[in-house]
C-alpha positions as CSV (number, residue, x, y, z in Angstrom):
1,X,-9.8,-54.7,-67.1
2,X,-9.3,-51.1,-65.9
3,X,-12.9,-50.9,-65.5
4,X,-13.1,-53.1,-62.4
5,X,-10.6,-50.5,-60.9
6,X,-12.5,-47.4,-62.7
7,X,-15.8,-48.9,-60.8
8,X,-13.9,-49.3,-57.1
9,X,-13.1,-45.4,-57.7
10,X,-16.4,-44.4,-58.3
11,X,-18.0,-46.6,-55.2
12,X,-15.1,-44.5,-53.2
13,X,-16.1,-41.1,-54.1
14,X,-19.9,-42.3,-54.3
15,X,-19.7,-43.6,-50.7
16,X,-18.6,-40.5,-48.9
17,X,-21.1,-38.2,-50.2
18,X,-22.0,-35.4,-52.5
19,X,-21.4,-32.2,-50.4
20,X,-18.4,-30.2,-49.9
21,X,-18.4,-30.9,-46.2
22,X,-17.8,-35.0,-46.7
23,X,-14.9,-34.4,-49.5
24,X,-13.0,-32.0,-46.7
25,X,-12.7,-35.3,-44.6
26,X,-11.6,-37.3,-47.4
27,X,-7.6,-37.8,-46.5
28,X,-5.4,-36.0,-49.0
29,X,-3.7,-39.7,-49.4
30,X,-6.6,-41.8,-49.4
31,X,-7.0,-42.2,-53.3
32,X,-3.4,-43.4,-53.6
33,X,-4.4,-47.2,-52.5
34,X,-7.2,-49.5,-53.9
35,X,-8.2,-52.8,-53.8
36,X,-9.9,-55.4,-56.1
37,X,-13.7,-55.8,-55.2
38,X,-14.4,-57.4,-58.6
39,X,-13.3,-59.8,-59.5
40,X,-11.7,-61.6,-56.7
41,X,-8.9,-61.8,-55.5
42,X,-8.1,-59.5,-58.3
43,X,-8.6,-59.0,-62.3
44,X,-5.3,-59.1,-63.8
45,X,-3.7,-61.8,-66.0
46,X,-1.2,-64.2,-63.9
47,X,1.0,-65.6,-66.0
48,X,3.3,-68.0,-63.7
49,X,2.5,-69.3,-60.0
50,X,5.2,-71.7,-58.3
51,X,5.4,-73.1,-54.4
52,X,8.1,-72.9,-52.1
53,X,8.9,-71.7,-48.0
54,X,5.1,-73.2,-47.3
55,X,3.4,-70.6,-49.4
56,X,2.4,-70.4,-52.9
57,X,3.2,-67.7,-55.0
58,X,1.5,-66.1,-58.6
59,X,2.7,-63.7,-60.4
60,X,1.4,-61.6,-63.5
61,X,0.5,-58.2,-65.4
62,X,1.5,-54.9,-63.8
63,X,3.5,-56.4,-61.1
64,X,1.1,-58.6,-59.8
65,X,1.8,-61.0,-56.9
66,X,-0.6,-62.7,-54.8
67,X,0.4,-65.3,-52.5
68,X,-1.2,-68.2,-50.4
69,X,-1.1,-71.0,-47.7
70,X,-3.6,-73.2,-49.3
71,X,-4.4,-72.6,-52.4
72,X,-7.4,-70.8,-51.5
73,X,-7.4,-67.9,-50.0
74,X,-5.0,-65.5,-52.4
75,X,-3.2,-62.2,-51.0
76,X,-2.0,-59.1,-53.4
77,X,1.4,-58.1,-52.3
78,X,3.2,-54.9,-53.2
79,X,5.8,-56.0,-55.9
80,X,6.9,-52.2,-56.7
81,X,6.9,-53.0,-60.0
82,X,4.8,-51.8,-62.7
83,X,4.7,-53.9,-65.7
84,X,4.3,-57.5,-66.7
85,X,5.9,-60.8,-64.7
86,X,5.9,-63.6,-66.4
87,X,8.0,-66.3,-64.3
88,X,8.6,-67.5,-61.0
89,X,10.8,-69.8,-58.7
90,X,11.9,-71.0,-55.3
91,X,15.2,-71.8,-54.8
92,X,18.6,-71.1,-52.5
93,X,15.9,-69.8,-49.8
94,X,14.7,-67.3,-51.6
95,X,11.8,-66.3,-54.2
96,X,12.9,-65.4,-57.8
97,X,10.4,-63.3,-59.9
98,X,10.9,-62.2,-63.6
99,X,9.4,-60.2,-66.2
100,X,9.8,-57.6,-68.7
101,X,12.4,-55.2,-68.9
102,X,14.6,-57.0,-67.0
103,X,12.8,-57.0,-64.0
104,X,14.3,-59.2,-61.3
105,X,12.5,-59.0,-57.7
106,X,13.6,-60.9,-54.8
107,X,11.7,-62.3,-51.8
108,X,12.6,-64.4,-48.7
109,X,9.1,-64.5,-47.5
110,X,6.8,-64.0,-50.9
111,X,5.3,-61.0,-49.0
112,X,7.8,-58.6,-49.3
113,X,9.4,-57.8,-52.4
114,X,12.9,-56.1,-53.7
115,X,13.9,-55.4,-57.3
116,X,17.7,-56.3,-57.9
117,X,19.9,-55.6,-61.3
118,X,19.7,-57.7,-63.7
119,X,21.9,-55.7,-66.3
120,X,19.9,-56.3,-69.1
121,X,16.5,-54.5,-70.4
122,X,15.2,-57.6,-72.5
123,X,12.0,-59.6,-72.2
124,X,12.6,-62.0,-69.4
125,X,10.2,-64.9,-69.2
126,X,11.2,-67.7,-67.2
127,X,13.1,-68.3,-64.1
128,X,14.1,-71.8,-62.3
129,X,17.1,-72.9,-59.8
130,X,19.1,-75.8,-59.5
131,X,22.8,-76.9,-59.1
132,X,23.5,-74.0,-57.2
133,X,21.8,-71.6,-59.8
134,X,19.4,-69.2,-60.5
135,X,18.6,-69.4,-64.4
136,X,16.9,-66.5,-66.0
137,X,15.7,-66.6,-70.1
138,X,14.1,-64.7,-72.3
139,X,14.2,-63.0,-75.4
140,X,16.7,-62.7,-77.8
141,X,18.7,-66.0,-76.5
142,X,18.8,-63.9,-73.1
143,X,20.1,-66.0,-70.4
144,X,21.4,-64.7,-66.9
145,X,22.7,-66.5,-64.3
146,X,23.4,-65.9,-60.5
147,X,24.2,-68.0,-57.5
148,X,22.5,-65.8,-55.2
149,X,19.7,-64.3,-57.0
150,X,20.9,-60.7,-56.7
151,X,23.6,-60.8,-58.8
152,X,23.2,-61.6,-61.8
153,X,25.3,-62.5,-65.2
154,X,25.0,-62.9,-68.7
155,X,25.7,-66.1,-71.0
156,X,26.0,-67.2,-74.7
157,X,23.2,-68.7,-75.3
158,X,24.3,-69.7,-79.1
159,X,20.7,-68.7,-80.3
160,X,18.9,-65.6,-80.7
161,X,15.5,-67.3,-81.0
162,X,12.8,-66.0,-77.8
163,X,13.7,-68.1,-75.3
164,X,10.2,-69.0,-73.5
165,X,10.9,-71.6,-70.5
166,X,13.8,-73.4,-68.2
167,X,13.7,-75.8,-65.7
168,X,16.1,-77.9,-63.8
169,X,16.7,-81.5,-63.0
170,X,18.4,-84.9,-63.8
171,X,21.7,-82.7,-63.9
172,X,20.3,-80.7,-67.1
173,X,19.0,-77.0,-67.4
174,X,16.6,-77.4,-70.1
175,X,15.4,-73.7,-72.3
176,X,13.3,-74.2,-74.8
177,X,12.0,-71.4,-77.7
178,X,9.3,-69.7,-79.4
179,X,10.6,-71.7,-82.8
180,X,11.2,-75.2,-81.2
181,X,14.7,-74.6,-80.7
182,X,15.7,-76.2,-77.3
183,X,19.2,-75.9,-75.6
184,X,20.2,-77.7,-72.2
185,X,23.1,-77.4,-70.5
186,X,25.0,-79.1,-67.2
187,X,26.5,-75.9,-65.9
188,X,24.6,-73.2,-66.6
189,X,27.2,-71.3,-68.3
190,X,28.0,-73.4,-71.5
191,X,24.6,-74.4,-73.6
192,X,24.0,-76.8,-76.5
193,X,21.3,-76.5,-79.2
194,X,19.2,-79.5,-79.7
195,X,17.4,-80.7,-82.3
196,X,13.4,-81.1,-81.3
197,X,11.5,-82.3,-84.2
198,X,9.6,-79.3,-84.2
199,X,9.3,-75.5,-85.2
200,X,6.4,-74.9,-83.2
201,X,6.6,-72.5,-80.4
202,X,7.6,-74.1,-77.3
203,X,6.2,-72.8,-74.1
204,X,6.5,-75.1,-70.8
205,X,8.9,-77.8,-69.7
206,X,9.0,-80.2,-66.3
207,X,10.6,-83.3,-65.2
208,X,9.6,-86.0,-63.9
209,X,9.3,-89.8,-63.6
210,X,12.7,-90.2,-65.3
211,X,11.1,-88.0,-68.3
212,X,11.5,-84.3,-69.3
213,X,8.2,-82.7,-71.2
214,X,8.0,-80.1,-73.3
215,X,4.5,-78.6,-74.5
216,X,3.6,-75.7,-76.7
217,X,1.4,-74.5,-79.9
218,X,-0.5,-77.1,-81.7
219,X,-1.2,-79.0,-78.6
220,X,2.8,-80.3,-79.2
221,X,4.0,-82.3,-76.7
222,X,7.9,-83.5,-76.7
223,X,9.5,-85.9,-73.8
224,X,13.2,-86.8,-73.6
225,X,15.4,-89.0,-70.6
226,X,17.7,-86.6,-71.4
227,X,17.2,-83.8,-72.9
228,X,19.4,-84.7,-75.8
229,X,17.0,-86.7,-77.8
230,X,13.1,-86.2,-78.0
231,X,10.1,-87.3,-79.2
232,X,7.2,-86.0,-80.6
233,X,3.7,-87.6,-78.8
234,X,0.2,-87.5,-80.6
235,X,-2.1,-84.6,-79.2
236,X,-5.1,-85.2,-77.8
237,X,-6.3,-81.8,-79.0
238,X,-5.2,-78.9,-80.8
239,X,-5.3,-76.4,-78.5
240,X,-2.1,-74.2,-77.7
241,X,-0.6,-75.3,-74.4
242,X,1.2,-73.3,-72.0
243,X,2.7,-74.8,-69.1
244,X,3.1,-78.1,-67.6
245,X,4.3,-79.9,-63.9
246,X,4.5,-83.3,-62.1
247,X,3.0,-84.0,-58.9
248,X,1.3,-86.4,-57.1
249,X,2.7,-89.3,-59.5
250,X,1.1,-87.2,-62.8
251,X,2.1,-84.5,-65.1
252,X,-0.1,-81.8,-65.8
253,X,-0.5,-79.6,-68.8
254,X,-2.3,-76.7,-69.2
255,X,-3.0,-74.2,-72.4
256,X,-5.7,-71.6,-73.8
257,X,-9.4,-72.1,-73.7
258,X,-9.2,-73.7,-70.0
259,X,-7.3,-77.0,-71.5
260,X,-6.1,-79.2,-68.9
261,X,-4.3,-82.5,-69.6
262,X,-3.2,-85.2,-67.3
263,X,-1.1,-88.3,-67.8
264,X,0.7,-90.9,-65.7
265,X,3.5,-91.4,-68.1
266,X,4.0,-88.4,-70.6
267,X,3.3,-90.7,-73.4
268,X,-0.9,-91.1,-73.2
269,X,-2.6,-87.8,-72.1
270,X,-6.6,-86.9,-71.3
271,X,-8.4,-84.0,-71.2
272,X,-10.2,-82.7,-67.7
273,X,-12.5,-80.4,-67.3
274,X,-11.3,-77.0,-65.6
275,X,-14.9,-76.4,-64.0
276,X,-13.9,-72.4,-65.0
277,X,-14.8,-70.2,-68.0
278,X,-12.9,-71.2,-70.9
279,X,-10.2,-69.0,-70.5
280,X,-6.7,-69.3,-71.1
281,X,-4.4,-71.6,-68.8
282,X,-0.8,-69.6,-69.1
283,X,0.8,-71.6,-65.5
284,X,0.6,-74.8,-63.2
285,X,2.5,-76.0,-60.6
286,X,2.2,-78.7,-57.7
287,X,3.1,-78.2,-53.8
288,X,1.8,-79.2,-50.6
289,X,-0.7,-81.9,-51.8
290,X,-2.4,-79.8,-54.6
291,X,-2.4,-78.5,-58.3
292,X,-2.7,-74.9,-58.6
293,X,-3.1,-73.4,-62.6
294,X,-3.0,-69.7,-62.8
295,X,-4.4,-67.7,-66.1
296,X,-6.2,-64.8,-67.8
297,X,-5.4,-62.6,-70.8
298,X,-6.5,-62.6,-74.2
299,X,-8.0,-66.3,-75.4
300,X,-8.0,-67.2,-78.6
301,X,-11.1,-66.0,-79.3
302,X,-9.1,-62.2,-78.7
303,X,-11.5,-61.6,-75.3
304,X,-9.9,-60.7,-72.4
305,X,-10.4,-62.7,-69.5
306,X,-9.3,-61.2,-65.9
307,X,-7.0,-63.9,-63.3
308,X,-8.2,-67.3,-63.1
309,X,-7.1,-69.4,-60.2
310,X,-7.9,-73.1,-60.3
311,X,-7.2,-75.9,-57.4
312,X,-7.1,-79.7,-58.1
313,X,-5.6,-82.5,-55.1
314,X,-5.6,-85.0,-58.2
315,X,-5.5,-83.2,-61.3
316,X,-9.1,-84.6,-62.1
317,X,-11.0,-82.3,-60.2
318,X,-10.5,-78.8,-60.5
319,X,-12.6,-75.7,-58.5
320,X,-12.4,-72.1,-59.3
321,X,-10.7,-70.1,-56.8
322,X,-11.6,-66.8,-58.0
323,X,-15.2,-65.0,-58.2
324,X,-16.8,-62.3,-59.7
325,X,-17.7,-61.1,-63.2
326,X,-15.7,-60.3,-66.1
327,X,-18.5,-58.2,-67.6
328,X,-17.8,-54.5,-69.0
329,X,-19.2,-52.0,-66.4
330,X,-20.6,-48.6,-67.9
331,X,-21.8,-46.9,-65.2
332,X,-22.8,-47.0,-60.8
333,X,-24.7,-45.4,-58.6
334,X,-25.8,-45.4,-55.0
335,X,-29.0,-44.9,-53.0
336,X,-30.9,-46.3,-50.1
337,X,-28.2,-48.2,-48.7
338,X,-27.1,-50.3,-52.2
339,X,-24.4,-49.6,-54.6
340,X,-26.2,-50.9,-58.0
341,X,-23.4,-51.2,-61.1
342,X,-24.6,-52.0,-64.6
343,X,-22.9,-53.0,-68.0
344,X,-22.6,-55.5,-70.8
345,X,-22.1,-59.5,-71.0
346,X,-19.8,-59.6,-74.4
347,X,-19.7,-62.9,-74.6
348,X,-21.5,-66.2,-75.8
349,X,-25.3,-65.1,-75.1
350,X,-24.5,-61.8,-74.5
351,X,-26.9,-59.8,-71.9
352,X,-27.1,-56.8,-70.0
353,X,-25.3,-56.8,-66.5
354,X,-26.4,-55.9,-63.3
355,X,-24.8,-56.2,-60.3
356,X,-26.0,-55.0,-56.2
357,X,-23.8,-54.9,-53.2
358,X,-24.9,-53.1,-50.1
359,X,-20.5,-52.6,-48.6
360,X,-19.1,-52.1,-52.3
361,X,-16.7,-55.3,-51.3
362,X,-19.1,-58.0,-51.6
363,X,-20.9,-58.0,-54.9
364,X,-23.8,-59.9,-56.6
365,X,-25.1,-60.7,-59.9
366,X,-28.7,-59.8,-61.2
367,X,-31.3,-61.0,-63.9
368,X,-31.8,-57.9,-65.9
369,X,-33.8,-59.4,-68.5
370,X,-32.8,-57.9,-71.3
371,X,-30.1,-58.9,-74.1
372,X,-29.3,-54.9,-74.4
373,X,-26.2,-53.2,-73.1
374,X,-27.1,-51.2,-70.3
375,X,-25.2,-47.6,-69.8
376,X,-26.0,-46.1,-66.8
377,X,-28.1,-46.1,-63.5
378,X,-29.5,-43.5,-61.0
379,X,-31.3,-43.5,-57.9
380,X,-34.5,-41.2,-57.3
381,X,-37.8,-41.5,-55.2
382,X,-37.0,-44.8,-54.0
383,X,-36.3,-47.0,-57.0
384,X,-33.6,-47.6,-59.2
385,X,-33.4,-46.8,-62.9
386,X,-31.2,-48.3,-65.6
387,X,-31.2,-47.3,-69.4
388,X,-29.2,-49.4,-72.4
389,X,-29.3,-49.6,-75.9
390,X,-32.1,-49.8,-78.1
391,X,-33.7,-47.3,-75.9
392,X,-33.8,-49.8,-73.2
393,X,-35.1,-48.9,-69.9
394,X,-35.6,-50.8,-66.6
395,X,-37.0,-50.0,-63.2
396,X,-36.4,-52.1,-60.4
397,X,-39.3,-52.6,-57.6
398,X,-39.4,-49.9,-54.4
399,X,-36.8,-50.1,-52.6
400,X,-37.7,-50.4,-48.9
């Protein structure tokens, strides 16, 4: 996904001219900040997206955060960190974020962002709060606990297994692993292993209705009343899924290749349709009247598929919050008023890629009419000219 930032540079440098007069005036600091232009309202994976203090908040690869009132309209925030978040929570007044090598930020607003010790460098990959708690897991057996959020201490897990998920309720902390193992404890401090049914990799939990569920590879789907004894319940596909929440009277699960499932009861689940690219699902979570699911990443097809954001107010319904095109760019140019950037569609269908914007913010996608990857583009005596493989070569109509 670098490309999407490799093609904002060049519209930069393109965009304030060729002669040594215009790059005097550029400010020695001005390269040091960018923003997304495609896709929108960024490109990288988001991996975990919860709601608390009115906003919501998503969180993913190289320190990603975006935040919003509605569900909408997403903002990137400065995180100050660099690599991958996986998890987030709301709790004690205060937003939790974790990811790997220990990260811990900290945030009383979701806009503004502190990292804090955790005391550990492992693979951290969820987060929730509850009886007074912060509860951080993650591989290894890792868990960390803090009352405060900013200090923060280690426990015996009694398992060494890659702890992938936790969540809070009924008077249980619930942690479940990347082998089915699943532990729960009352304080925090002391945990339990339980037996699941299941070696499958386990990968979201939630509560609700008087029922905890856990969901993970194979389409698996576990529920327990308390999260001492659980039971297995038939898929209704085999797709690996991810996360899952309760809202609204429904629990929602999500996985890879844009799977979303709904149920009332935890027991009889049916697919939806995303209304997105098939991508994969990694997050979902429910808050102030609406479903948001957050995603991106490799698929299991292996293609990399930049930050989805969908939207749902009934878990039926779903609309893409996110725009743009997750095409490989090779190559932009400018003339006459228009920034024209070309590339190659890599997936089902295939095509050459052309896309026009007149502000380098706004973008829009072209009919090339060719199946060919196209490589590069120039401007000269008033038309535009593109070249591709298979010695492709296009030339749009006078530009006027």
């Amino acid at each position: 996904m670098s490309i999407f930032l490799l093609l904002t540079a060049l519209l930069f440098l393109v965009s304030c001219g060729g002669g040594e007069s215009s790059k005097a005036m550029v400010p020695s600091d001005a390269l040091n900040n960018w923003h997304w232009r495609n896709p929108l309202p960024q490109g990288n994976a988001l991996n975990g997206v919860t709601y608390g203090n009115g906003i919501f908040v998503a969180v993913g690869d190289d320190g990603t955060i975006l935040t919003s009132a509605d569900g909408t309209t997403w903002t990137s925030r400065t995180s100050g960190a660099a690599g991958i978040l996986n998890g987030i929570t709301y709790g004690n007044g205060i937003f939790v974020a974790v990811g790997a090598g220990g990260t811990i930020l900290t945030s009383a607003d979701g806009l503004n962002w502190t990292s804090t010790t955790s005391r550990t460098t492992d693979y951290l990959d969820g987060v929730t709060y509850g009886n007074g708690k912060f509860i951080a897991v993650g591989v290894g057996g890792t868990i960390l606990t803090s009352a405060d959020g900013f200090t923060w201490t280690s426990r015996t897990s009694g398992t060494t297994d890659y702890l992938n998920g936790v969540t809070y309720d009924n008077g249980t902390f619930i942690a479940i692993s990347n082998t089915g193992t699943i532990v729960t404890s009352a304080d925090g401090t002391t945990w339990t292993s339980r037996t699941s049914g299941t070696t499958n990799v386990l990968a979201g939990v939630t509560y609700g209705k008087g029922t905890f569920i856990v969901v993970g590879a194979n389409a698996t789907i576990l529920t327990s009343a308390d999260g001492t004894t659980w039971t297995s319940r038939t898929p209704v596909t085999f797709d690996y899924l991810t996360g899952v929440t309760y809202g609204n009277g429904t629990f929602i699960a999500v996985g890879f290749n844009g799977r979303i499932l709904t149920s009332a009861d935890g027991i009889t689940w049916t697919p939806r349709t995303p209304g997105t690219a098939a991508g994969p699902l990694t997050g979902v979570t429910y808050g102030n009247g609406i479903f948001i699911a957050v995603g991106g990443g490799f698929n299991d097809a292996a293609s990399d598929i930049p930050g989805m954001i969908l939207t749902s107010a009934d878990g039926l319904t779903w609309t893409s919050r996110t725009s743009g095109t997750d095409n490989s760019l090779n190559g932009v140019t400018y003339g006459n008023g228009t920034f024209v950037a070309v590339g190659f569609n890599a997936g089902f269908g295939g095509g050459g890629t052309i896309l026009t914007s007149a502000d380098g913010i706004t973008w829009t996608l072209r009919t090339p009419g060719t199946d060919n990857s196209l490589n590069g583009v120039t401007y000269g005596n008033g038309t535009f000219i593109t070249v591709g493989d298979n010695g492709t070569i296009l030339q749009s109509d006078p530009v006027k």
